[in-house]
C-alpha positions, 0 to 999 in steps of 0.5 A: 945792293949791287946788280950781281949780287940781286941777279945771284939772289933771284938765281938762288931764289928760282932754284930752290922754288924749283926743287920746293915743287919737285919736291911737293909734287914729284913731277919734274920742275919747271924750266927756270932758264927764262927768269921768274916768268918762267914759274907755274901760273898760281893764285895767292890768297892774302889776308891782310890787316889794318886800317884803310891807310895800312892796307893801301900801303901792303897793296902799293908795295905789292905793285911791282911784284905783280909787274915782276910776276905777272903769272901769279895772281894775288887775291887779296882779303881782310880779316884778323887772322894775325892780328887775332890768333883765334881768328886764325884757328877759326880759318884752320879748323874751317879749313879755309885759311889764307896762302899768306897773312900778315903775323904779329909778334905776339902770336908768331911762336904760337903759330909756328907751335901749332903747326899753323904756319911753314918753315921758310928756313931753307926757302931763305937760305936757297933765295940766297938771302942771308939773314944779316941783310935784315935788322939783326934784333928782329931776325934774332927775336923771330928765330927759334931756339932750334934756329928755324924761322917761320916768316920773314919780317914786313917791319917793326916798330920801335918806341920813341920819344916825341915832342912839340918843339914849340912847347919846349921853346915856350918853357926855355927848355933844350930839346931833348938829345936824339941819341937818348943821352939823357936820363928818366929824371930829365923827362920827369923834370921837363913833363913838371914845367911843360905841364900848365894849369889853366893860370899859366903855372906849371907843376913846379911852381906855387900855387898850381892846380892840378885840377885845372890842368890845360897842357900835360908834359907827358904820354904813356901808353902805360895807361893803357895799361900795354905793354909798348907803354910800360916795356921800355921803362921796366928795361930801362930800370933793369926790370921786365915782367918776364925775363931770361932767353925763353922769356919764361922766368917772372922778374913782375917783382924784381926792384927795377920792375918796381921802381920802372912801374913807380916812376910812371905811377909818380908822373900820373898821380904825384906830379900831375904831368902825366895822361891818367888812364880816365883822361885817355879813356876820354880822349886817348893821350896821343890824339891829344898830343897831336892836337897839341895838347900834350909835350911829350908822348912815348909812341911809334913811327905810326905817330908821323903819320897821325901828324901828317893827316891830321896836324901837319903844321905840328913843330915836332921832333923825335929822339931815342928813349932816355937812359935809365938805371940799366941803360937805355932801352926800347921795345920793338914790336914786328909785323911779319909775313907768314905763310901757311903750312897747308898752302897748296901754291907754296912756290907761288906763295914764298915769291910774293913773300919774299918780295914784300919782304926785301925788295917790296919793303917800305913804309907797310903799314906805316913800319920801319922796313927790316930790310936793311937796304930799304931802311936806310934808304928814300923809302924811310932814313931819307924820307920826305917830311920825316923828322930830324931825329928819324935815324937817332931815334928809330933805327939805331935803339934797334942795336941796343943790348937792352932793346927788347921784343914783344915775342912770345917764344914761350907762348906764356904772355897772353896768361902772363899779362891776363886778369889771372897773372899781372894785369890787377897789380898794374891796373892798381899802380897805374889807377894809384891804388897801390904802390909799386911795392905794393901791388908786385911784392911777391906776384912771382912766388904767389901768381905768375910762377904757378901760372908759368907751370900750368901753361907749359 
């Protein structure tokens, strides 16, 4: 980014504090000529989320905003206020809830319904911001049907393709093609003859024994059974649980659904290649691919840094999911810095917002930056102990046609995927005690639609 272009962003972003504060206070605003030390002194509270190692990233990026804006203070907390959208009913009906917080995108439209966070659509346009600065699928996702926007996004994680480069080489099989130029029946095949019984013999081969199983080939959070596990492939093979614009039409019973759901029902339970939902209860299927264990996992950047902490002399590389029926498709899922309608430091607040997220952006919470000039950069494309495949497998997919969100614009998905909508029929695929077939024919017409109804 060009030195004039960041002086007019920081000129943009001063004035339209300033007319935000004369606007909300009627008194005249603050004198910006001296820069941003020149804003009113304010105290910003900030809830945040995560692990200790995500919390300490949000704190490091925030470093230089505090050098940058000595005049506001940042109070930081830690609840689950975004992770957990009752968490943050709590805090607005106590009347208590944070200036800032850090929002998931599956609650992100409920939020923004219920009045809970702010309109930062002219904050940004003023900041001189233009949204095509941050990763065009994430923008597009977090933008509603009327075009507001209701934070900025801190990152986003997309799913990817992981492998142990020494299995691979052991079974004399070529890595697979960090673009994702290969196919769902590619990985199946080399999930059979990655996975070892204890003899040796892998899943294609006489004599093996499936109940002796020492190496598996492949891990799907499909066991879970989550969304980020079965979301890609359902894409990929032209199916999904919800579709249309609003993702507020069922397609849980259309043949690429079905035959997405088979596909990882056959490599668990046919083939015997693949982390049963009891093997990832008992240890989940991505420790076990870090230790070794497994060949292949589906799973997000997060996994680089499990490998760093816990396995870094881990052969591995990355690469973008493999086409299927309909393409190639991945699922990205955003964590996104809001601020709340009721804060009474909303200049204070939108400063520290936008910072964190543009030039405050890296690694949060372990995410790919949505900031662009940060993506591309030291602080992710060109990080250090990153994997080969790191741009093939994680920043191109988000430009994919078939690459879906996990937003709710419809505020349908938690009823839609609950014990009451489509949750049993996978749960009966995934433990293989139904087919695919089986277990969605008709779940639209007798379950999901009826719901769809009830929740408008």
């Amino acid at each position: 980014m060009g030195l004039r272009r960041k002086s007019l962003r920081i000129a943009g972003l001063l004035g339209g504090l300033s007319l935000l504060v004369s606007a909300c206070t009627g008194a005249p605003a603050p004198s910006v000529s001296g820069g941003p030390s020149a804003a009113q002194p304010a105290t910003v509270r900030v809830m945040l989320w995560g692990n200790d190692a995500d919390v300490t990233s949000i704190k490091d990026a925030a470093a230089g905003f505090t050098t940058a804006h000595p005049e506001i203070t940042i109070e930081w907390e830690t609840g689950d206020c975004g992770v957990d959208y009752a968490a943050c009913k709590t805090l607005v009906a106590g009347g208590n809830l944070p200036d800032v917080f850090v929002m998931g995108s599956w609650n992100y439209f409920e939020a923004a319904r219920d009045g809970v966070t702010a309109d930062i659509t002219d904050l940004l346009a003023r900041s001189g911001t233009p949204t095509s600065d941050f990763t065009s699928t994430i923008i597009k996702g977090m933008t509603s049907a009327d075009g507001k926007l209701y934070g900025l996004p801190m990152g986003y994680n997309i799913q990817s393709l992981f492998y142990n480069k020494a299995m691979f080489d052991k079974a004399g099989l070529s890595y697979p093609a960090a673009d994702g130029s290969y196919t769902y029946d590619d990985l199946r095949q080399w999930s059979a003859k990655l996975t070892l019984d204890k003899a040796g013999r892998n899943a294609t081969e006489p004599g093996f024994d499936a109940k002796s199983i020492k190496q598996y080939g492949y891990f799907n959070f499909a066991a879970g059974p989550i969304e980020p596990g079965y979301a890609p492939v359902l894409a990929a093979f032209g199916g999904g649980i919800l579709g249309g614009e609003a993702r507020n039409q069922c397609t849980a019973d259309a043949s690429g659904t079905i035959d997405g759901f088979q596909w990882l029902q056959d490599l668990m339970w046919k083939d015997h290649s693949a982390i049963t939902p009891q093997l990832h209860q008992e240890e989940p299927g991505y420790a076990r691919w870090v230790r070794g264990q497994v060949a292949m996992q589906q799973g997000s950047h997060e996994q680089v840094l499990n490998v760093q902490q816990q396995n870094p002399t881990l052969a591995y590389d990355m690469a973008a999911l493999p086409k299927g029926p309909a393409g190639n498709a991945t699922l990205a899922q955003i964590h996104i810095w809001a601020m709340a309608q009721k804060s009474e430091v909303k200049d204070a607040a939108w400063t520290f917002l936008h910072y964190m997220a543009t030039d405050g952006a890296g690694k949060q919470m372990g995410l790919i930056p949505a900031y662009k000039d940060v993506a591309s950069g030291p602080a992710f494309a060109q990080g250090k102990g990153e994997p080969a495949g790191l741009v093939e497998a994680q920043l191109t997919p988000a430009t994919w046609p078939l690459t879906v969100t996990n937003l709710d614009p419809s505020v349908v998905w938690s009823a839609v995927s609950s014990q009451d909508g489509v949750l049993p029929a996978i749960e009966d695929i995934v433990m293989n005690r139904k087919t695919a077939s089986e277990a969605l024919s008709g779940i639209c017409a007798q379950r999901i639609d009826p719901l769809l109804k009830s929740v408008k």
